[in-house]
FIPATOR-883173 format. One line per 8 residues: number of its first residue (from 0); for each residue z, x, y of C-alpha. Coordinates in steps of 0.05 Angstrom, whole numbers, plus 5000, padded with zeros to 4 digits. Each point is the difference from the previous one (the first is absolute). Layout:
N
NUM) Z X Y  ...
//
This chain:
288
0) 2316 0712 6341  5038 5043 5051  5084 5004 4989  5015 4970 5069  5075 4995 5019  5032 4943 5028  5007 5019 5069  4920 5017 5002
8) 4980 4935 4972  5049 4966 5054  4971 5042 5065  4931 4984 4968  5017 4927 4997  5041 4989 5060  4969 5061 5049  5041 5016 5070
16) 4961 5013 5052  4939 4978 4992  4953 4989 5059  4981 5039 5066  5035 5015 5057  4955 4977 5062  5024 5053 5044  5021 5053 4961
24) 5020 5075 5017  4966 5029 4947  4954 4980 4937  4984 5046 4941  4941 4973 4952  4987 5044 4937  4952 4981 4938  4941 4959 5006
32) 4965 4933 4958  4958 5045 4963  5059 5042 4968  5031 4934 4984  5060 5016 5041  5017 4993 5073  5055 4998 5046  5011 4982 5069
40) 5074 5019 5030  5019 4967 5067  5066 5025 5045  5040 4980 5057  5043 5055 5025  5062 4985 5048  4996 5003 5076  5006 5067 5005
48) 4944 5020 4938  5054 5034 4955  5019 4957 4951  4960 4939 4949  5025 4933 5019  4936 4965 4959  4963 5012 4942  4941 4965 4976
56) 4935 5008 4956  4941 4975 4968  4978 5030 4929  4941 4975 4952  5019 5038 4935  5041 4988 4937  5069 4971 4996  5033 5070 5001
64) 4968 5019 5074  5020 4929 5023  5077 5007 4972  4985 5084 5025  4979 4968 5070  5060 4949 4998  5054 5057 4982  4975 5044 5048
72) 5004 4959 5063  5067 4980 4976  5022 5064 4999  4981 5022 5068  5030 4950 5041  5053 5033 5038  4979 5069 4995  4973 5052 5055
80) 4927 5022 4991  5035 5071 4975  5035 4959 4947  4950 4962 4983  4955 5059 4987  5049 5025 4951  4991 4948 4954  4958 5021 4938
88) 4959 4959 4951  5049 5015 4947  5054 4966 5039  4954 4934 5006  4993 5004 4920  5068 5010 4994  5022 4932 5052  4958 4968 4961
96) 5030 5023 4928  4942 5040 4991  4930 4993 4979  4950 5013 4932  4972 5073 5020  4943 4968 5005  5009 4964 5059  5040 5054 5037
104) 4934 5005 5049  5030 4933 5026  5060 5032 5029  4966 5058 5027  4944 4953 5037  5067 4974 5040  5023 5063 5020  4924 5022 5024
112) 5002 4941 5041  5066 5011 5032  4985 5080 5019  4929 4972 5025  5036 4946 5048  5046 5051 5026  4957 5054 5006  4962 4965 5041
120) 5048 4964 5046  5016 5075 5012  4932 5017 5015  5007 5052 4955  4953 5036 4940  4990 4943 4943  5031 5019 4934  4960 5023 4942
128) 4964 4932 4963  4939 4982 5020  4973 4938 4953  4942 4993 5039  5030 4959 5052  5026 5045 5059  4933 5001 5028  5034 5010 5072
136) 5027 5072 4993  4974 5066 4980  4994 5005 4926  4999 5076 5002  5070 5000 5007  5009 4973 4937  4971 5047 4952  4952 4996 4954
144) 4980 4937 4971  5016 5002 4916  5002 4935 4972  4927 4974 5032  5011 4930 4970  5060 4992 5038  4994 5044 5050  5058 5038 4987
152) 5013 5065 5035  5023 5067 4965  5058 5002 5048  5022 4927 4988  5001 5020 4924  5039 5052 5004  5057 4980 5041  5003 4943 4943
160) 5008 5044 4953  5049 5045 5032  5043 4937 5011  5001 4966 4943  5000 5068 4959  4934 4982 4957  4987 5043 4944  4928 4972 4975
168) 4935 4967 5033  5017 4934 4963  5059 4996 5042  4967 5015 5059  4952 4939 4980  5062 4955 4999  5019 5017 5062  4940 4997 5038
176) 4942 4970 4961  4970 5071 5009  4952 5012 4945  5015 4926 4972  4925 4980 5008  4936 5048 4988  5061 5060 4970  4943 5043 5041
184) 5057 5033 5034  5054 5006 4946  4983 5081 4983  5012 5012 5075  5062 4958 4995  5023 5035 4941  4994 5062 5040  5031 4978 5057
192) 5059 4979 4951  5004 5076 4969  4998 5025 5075  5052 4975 5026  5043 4996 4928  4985 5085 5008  5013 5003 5074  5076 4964 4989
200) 5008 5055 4946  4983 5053 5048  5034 4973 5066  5067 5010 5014  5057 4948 4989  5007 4994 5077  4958 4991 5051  5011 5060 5062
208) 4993 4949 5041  5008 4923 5010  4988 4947 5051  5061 4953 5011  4960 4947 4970  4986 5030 4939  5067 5033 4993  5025 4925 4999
216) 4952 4985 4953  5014 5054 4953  5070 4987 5010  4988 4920 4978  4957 5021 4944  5063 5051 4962  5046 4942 5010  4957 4955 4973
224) 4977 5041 4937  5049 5057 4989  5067 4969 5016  5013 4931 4997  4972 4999 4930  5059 5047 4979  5042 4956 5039  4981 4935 4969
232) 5011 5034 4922  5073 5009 5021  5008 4920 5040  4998 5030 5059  4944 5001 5065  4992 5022 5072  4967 4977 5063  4964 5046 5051
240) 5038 4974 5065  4959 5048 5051  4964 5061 5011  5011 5038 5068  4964 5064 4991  5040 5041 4954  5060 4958 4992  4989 4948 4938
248) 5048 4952 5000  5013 4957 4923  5053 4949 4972  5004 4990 4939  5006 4931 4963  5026 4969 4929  5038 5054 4964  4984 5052 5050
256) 5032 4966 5052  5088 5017 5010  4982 5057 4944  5045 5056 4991  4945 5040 4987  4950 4975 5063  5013 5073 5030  4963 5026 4954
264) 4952 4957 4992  4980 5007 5056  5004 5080 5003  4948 4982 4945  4950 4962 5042  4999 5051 5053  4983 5046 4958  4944 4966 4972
272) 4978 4991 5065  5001 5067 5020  4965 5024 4931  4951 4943 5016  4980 4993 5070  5033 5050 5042  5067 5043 5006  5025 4991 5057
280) 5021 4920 4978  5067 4975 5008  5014 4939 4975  5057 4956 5019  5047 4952 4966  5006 4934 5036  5060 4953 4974  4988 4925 5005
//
C-alpha cells in the first residue's frame, strides 16, 4: 500500500476542478486508456489571452493523477501562460506533500498536459511526449520513439531525467512508466541514463547562453533546492517576489526576516545565483 499524505488523499477525495470548459482557449490531453493513464487539461485565459482565469480537467488514472490533476489546476489559477510554464512536476509533488516515487509519473503527466495546451494555443512546436495520442502533429519532431509500449520519445525521457536529476532506469520507470511493461527498452534507458549522467559531468556549470524563460526557471529551481533548505535549518525562509531580467528581487520570512545579518544573506544568494545560472545576477532585497 502506497504512503499517501494527507493533502493527496484530500485532493483525491474532494478534486477542484473537475470538468470541461465548453469554450476553452486551450486543451492539452496526454496519456491514453491503454497506458492506464490519461489526462485532459482545459483553460480559459483572460480577455486579453495572457493570463489563466480557469482551470479544469478530466483524468482516468489512479488517485495520485486525480489529486496530481486537482493540485495542478489549483495552482495555475492566476498565473500568465509564462508562469504557468514554469511550474515543474516536482512542485505539484511537493503542493501535494509529495508522492511514493512510484507514482511521480502522475505529476509529470500534469505538467505534459499543461506545455501541450499552451504550446498549442501558441501554435507553436509540441513539446517532447508523444503517448501515442498527438496524432495531429508531426511526430518527427519529437525524437525517436524508446519506450514502444508507451510511446515514449527519447527526447521526452531525457528532459525527465535532466529535471528531476535521475540517476538509474528504475527511476526513470517511476517517472514515466517507461520500461514498466515489456522492460524491452530498459538497456536503452539505462544508456540514456549514463548519457546524460556523463554529459552533466562534462558540461559546464553554466549555460553560455539562456532564454529569459529558462533563466527564470533556473533561477526558481536554486531557490527551491540550494537555498531555502539552508534557510529553513536555521528558522528562517525567503520568497522570490519578481524576476525582471537580471534584477532578482527576494524577502525573506521567519527568522530571516528584520535579521541583522539579511545583508549577507543575501550577498549569499546572489552568489549562488551567479555560480548557478549566470553572473551577471543581481539580486535585490525587498523589505515587507
Amino acid at each position: 500500500m502506497w504512503d499517501y499524505t494527507d493533502k493527496v488523499k484530500e485532493h483525491f477525495m474532494n478534486p477542484r476542478n473537475v470538468g470541461d470548459i465548453a469554450d476553452a482557449d486551450a486543451v492539452g490531453e496526454v496519456g491514453s486508456l491503454a497506458c492506464g493513464d490519461a489526462l485532459k487539461l482545459f483553460l480559459k485565459f483572460d480577455d486579453a489571452k495572457e493570463r489563466i482565469v480557469e482551470a479544469k480537467f478530466q483524468t482516468f488514472g489512479c488517485g495520485s493523477a486525480i489529486a496530481s490533476s486537482s493540485a495542478l489546476t489549483e495552482m495555475i489559477k492566476g498565473k500568465t501562460l509564462d508562469e504557468a510554464l514554469l511550474v515543474t512536476n516536482k512542485e505539484i509533488a511537493d503542493f501535494l506533500g509529495g508522492l511514493p516515487e512510484e507514482k511521480m509519473h502522475c505529476s509529470v503527466m500534469g505538467q505534459e498536459a499543461l506545455e501541450v495546451a499552451i504550446a498549442k494555443f501558441r501554435g507553436g512546436p509540441l513539446p517532447e511526449h508523444n503517448h501515442g495520442h498527438d496524432h495531429d502533429h508531426d511526430h518527427e519532431q519529437d525524437g525517436e520513439i524508446l519506450c514502444k509500449c508507451f510511446g515514449l520519445t527519447d527526447g521526452f525521457l531525457r528532459k525527465v531525467i535532466v529535471q528531476n536529476r535521475l540517476q538509474s532506469a528504475e527511476q526513470v520507470t517511476h517517472f514515466t512508466k517507461a520500461g514498466g511493461a515489456c522492460g524491452g527498452c530498459l538497456p536503452k534507458i539505462k544508456e540514456l541514463v549514463a548519457e546524460v549522467l556523463g554529459e552533466q559531468l562534462q558540461k559546464p556549470a553554466k549555460p553560455e547562453k539562456l532564454t529569459n524563460l529558462r533563466k527564470m526557471q533556473l533561477i526558481q529551481e536554486v531557490l527551491e533546492n540550494e537555498v531555502r533548505p539552508q534557510l529553513w535549518a536555521d528558522g528562517g525562509d525567503l520568497e522570490l517576489i519578481d524576476i525582471a531580467g537580471n534584477n532578482v528581487q527576494i524577502a525573506f520570512r521567519k527568522a530571516c526576516a528584520g535579521c541583522a545579518s539579511s545583508g549577507y544573506t543575501a550577498k549569499f544568494v546572489e552568489q549562488k545565483l551567479r555560480e548557478l545560472v549566470s553572473d551577471d545576477i543581481i539580486v535585490e532585497e525587498v523589505h515587507g
